[in-house]
SERO-4910 file (N, C-alpha, C, O; in steps of 0.05 Angstrom, whole numbers):
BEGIN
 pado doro    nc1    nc2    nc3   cac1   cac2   cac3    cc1    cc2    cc3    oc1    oc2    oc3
  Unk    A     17    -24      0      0      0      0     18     25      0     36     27     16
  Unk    A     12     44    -19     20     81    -17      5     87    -13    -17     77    -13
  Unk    A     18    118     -7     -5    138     -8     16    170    -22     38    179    -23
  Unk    A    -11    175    -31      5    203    -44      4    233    -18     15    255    -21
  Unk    A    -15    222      7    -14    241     13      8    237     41     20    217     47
  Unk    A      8    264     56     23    266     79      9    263    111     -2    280    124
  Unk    A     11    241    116      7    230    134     14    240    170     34    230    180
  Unk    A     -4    257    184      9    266    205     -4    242    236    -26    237    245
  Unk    A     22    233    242      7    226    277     20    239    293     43    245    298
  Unk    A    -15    243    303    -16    260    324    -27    243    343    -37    221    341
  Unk    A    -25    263    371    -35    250    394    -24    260    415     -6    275    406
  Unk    A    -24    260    449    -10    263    465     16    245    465     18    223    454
  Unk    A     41    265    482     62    249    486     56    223    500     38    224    517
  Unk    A     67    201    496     67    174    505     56    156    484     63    133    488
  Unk    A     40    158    463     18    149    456     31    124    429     18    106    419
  Unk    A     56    130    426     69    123    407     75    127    377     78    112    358
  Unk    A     75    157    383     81    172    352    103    160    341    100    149    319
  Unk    A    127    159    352    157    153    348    158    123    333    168    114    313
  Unk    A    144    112    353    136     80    341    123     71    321    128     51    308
  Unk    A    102     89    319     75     85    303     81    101    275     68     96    255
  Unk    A     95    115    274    107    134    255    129    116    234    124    111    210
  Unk    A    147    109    246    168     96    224    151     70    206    152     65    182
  Unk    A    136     56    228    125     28    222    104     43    205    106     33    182
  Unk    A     86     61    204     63     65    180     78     74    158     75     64    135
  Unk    A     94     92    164    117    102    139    128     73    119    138     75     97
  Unk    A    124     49    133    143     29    117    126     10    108    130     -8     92
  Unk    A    106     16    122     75     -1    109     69     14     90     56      2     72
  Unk    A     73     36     86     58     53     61     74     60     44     66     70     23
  Unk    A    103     55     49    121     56     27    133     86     26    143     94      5
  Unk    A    132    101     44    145    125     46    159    134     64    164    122     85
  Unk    A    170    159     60    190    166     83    175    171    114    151    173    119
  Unk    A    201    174    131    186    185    160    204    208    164    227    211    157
  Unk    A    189    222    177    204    250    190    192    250    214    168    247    216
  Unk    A    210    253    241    207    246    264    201    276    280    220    291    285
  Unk    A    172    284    289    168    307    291    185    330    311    190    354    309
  Unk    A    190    304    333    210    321    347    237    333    342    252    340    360
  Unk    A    240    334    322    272    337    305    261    360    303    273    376    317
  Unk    A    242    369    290    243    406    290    238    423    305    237    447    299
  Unk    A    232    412    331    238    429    355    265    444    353    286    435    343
  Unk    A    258    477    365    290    490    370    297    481    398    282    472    416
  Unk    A    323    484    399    333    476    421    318    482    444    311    465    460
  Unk    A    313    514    446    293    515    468    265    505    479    258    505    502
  Unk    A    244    493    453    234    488    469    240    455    484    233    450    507
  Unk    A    251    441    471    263    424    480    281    425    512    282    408    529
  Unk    A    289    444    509    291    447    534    282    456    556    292    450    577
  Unk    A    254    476    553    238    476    570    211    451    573    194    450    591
  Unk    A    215    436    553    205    409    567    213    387    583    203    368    595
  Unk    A    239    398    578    263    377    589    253    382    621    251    364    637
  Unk    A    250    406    627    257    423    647    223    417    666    217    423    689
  Unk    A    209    406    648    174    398    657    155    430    651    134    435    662
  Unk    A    168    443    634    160    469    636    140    471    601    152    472    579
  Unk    A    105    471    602     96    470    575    108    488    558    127    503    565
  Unk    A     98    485    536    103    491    514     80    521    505     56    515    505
  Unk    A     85    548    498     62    560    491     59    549    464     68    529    453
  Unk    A     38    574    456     28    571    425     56    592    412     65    586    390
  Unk    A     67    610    425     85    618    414    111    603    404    125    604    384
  Unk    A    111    587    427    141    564    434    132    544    410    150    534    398
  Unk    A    106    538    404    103    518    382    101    525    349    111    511    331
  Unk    A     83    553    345    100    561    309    114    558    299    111    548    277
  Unk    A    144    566    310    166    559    287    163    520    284    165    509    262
  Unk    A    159    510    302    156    484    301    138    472    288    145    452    275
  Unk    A    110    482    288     93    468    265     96    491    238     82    485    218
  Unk    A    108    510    237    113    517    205    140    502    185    145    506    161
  Unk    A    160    479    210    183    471    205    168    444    200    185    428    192
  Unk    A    146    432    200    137    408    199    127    413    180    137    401    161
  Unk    A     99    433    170     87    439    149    103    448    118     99    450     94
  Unk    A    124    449    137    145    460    108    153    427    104    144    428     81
  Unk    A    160    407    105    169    387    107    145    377     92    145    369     68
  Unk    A    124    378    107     96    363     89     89    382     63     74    372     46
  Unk    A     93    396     61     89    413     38    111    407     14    103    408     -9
  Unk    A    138    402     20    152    397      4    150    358     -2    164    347    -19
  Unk    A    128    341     15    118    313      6     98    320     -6     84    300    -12
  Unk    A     89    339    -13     58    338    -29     57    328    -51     74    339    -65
  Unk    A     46    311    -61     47    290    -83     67    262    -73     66    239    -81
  Unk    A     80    272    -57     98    246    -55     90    232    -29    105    215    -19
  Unk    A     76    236    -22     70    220     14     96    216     35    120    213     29
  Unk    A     91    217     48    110    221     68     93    215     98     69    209     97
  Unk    A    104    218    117     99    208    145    109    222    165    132    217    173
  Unk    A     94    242    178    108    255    204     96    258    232     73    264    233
  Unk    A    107    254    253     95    261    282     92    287    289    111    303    284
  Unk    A     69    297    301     63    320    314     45    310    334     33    289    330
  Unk    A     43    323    357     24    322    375     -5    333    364    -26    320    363
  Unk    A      1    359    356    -21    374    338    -48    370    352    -70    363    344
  Unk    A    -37    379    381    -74    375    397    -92    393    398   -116    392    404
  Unk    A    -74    416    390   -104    434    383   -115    438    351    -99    439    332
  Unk    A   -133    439    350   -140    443    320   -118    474    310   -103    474    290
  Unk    A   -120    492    326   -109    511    310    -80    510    293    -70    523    275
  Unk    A    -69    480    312    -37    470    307    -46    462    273    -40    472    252
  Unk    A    -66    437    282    -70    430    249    -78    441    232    -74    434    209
  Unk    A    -94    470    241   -103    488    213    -72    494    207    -63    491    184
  Unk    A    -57    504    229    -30    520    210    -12    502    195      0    512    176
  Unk    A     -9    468    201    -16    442    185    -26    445    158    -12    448    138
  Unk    A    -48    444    157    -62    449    132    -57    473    119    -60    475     95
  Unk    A    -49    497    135    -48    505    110    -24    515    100    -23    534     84
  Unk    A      1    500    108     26    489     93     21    473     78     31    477     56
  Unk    A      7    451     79      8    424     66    -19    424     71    -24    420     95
  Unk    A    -46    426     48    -77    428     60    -82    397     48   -103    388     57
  Unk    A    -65    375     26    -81    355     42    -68    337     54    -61    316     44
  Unk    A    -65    344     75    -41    327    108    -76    308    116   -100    311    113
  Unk    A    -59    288    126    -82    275    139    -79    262    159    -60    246    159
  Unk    A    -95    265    185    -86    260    212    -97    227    223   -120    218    218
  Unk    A    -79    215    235    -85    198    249    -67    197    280    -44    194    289
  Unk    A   -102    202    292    -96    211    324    -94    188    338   -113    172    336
  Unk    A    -75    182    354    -64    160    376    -86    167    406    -86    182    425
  Unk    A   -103    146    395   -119    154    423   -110    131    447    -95    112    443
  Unk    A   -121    137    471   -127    111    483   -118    123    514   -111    145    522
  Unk    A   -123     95    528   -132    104    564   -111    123    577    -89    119    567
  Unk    A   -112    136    592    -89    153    610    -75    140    620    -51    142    619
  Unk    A    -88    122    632    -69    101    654    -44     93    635    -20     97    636
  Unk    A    -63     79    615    -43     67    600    -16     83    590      7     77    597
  Unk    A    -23    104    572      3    120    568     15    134    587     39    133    584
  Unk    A      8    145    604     23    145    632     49    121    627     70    125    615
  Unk    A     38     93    644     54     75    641     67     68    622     90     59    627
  Unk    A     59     68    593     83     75    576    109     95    574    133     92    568
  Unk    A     96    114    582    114    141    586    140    132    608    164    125    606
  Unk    A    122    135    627    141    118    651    162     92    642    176     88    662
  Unk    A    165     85    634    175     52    624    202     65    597    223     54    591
  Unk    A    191     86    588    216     96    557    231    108    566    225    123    585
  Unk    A    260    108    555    291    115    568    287    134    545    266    136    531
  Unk    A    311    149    542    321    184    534    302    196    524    310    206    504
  Unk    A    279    200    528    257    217    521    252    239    537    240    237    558
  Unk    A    260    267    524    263    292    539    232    297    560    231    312    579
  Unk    A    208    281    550    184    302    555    180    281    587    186    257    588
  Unk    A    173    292    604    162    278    625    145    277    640    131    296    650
  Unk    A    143    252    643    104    246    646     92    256    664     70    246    669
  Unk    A    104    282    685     89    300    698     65    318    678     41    323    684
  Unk    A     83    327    647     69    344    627     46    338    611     38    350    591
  Unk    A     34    312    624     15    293    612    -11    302    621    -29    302    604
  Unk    A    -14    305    636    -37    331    649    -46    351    629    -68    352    618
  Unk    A    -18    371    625    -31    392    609    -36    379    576    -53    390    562
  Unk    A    -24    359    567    -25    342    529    -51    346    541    -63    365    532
  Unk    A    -67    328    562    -80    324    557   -113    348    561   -136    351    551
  Unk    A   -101    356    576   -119    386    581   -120    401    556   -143    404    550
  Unk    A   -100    413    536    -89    413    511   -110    409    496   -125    427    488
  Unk    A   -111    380    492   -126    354    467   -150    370    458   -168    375    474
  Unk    A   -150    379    434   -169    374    417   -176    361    401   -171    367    378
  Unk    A   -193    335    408   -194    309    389   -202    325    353   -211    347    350
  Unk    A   -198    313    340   -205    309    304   -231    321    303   -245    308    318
  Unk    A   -247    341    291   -269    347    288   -285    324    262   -274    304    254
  Unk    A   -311    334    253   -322    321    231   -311    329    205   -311    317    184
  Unk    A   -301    354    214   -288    375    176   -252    365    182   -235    377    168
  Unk    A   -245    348    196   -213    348    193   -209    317    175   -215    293    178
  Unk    A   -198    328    161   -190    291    145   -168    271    167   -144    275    172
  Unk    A   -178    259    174   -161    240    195   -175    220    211   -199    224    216
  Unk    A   -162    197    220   -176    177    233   -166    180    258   -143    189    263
  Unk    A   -190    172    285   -172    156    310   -170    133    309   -187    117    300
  Unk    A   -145    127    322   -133     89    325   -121     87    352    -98     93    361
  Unk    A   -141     77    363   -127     58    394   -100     51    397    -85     41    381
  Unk    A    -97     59    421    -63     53    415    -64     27    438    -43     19    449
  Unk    A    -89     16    441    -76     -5    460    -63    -37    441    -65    -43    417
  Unk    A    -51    -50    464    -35    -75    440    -12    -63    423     -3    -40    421
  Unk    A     -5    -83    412     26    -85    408     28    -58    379      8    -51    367
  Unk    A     45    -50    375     52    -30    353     56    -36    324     60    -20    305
  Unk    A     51    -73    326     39    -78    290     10    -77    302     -7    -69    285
  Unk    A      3    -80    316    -29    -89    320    -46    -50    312    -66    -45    298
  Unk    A    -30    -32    326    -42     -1    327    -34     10    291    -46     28    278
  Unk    A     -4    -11    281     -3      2    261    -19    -10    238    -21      2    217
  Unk    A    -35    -42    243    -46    -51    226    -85    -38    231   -105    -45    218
  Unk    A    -84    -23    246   -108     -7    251   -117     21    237   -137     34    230
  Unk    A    -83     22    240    -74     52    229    -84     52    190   -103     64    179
  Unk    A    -65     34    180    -75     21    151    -99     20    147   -111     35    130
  Unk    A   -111      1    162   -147     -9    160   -151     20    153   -153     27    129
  Unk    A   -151     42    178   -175     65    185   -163     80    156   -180     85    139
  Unk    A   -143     86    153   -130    110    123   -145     95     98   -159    108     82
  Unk    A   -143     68     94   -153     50     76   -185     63     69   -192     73     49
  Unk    A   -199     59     94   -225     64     91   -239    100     94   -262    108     91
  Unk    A   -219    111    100   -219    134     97   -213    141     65   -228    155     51
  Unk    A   -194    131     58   -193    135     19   -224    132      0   -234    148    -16
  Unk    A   -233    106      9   -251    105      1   -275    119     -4   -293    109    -17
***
């Protein structure tokens, strides 16, 4: 399976963008770009630090992703964003207007304990409160699926497939 378009997962930290990202990228036959790479140093470091992120601290960051998906347009590609508020994904779309989201849902407990359990990962699972205070799930006008992130990470990424599959249609 391809796809011509650009593929964004989103979701709160823990949820398994990182994971869920390379593995759909290689099911669908395209590249991955790993969202946290275009973080500037700073805000990276004020997460490091357990300190959120504004809407200011996040623009250059989703215009450095949207530029990335804008330059896959026609060619599909695969990138992580959190992108929990809609306003993230409008500025998303309208770098790259047909990006298409698939949101990493699933229980708190659970990604908590994921969070908890992953080695060198700057964000920490004190900041899981506000992702999730944050979250603006997918409206009816956004092109994108949700997919459970419970079970193993072929199981969320063979869900991931299914839901884009039947979303094409």
């Amino acid at each position: 399976m391809t796809t011509p378009h650009v593929v964004v997962v989103m979701g709160v930290a823990g949820t398994g963008k990182t994971t869920i990202g390379p593995l759909l990228a290689d099911r669908l036959g395209v590249p991955y770009a790993e969202g946290d790479d275009f973080h500037p140093e700073a805000n990276i470091a004020k997460m490091t630090a357990g300190t959120p992120l504004t809407d200011d601290d996040r623009w250059p960051w989703l215009d450095a992703i949207g530029a990335w998906a804008h330059g896959r347009a026609g060619l599909g590609g695969v990138v992580s964003s959190s992108a929990l508020k809609r306003s993230y994904r409008d500025r998303l779309r309208a770098a790259a207007p047909d990006v298409v989201f698939v949101h990493l849902t699933g229980d708190r407990k659970l990604i908590e304990d994921r969070m908890a359990h992953r080695r060198g990962h700057f964000m920490p699972t004190a900041l899981l409160d506000s992702q999730f205070a944050t979250l603006q799930p997918l409206q009816a006008d956004e092109t994108g699926v949700a997919v459970d992130v419970a079970g193993s990470p072929d199981e969320i990424t063979d869900r991931a497939v299914t839901a884009l599959d039947g979303l094409a249609r």
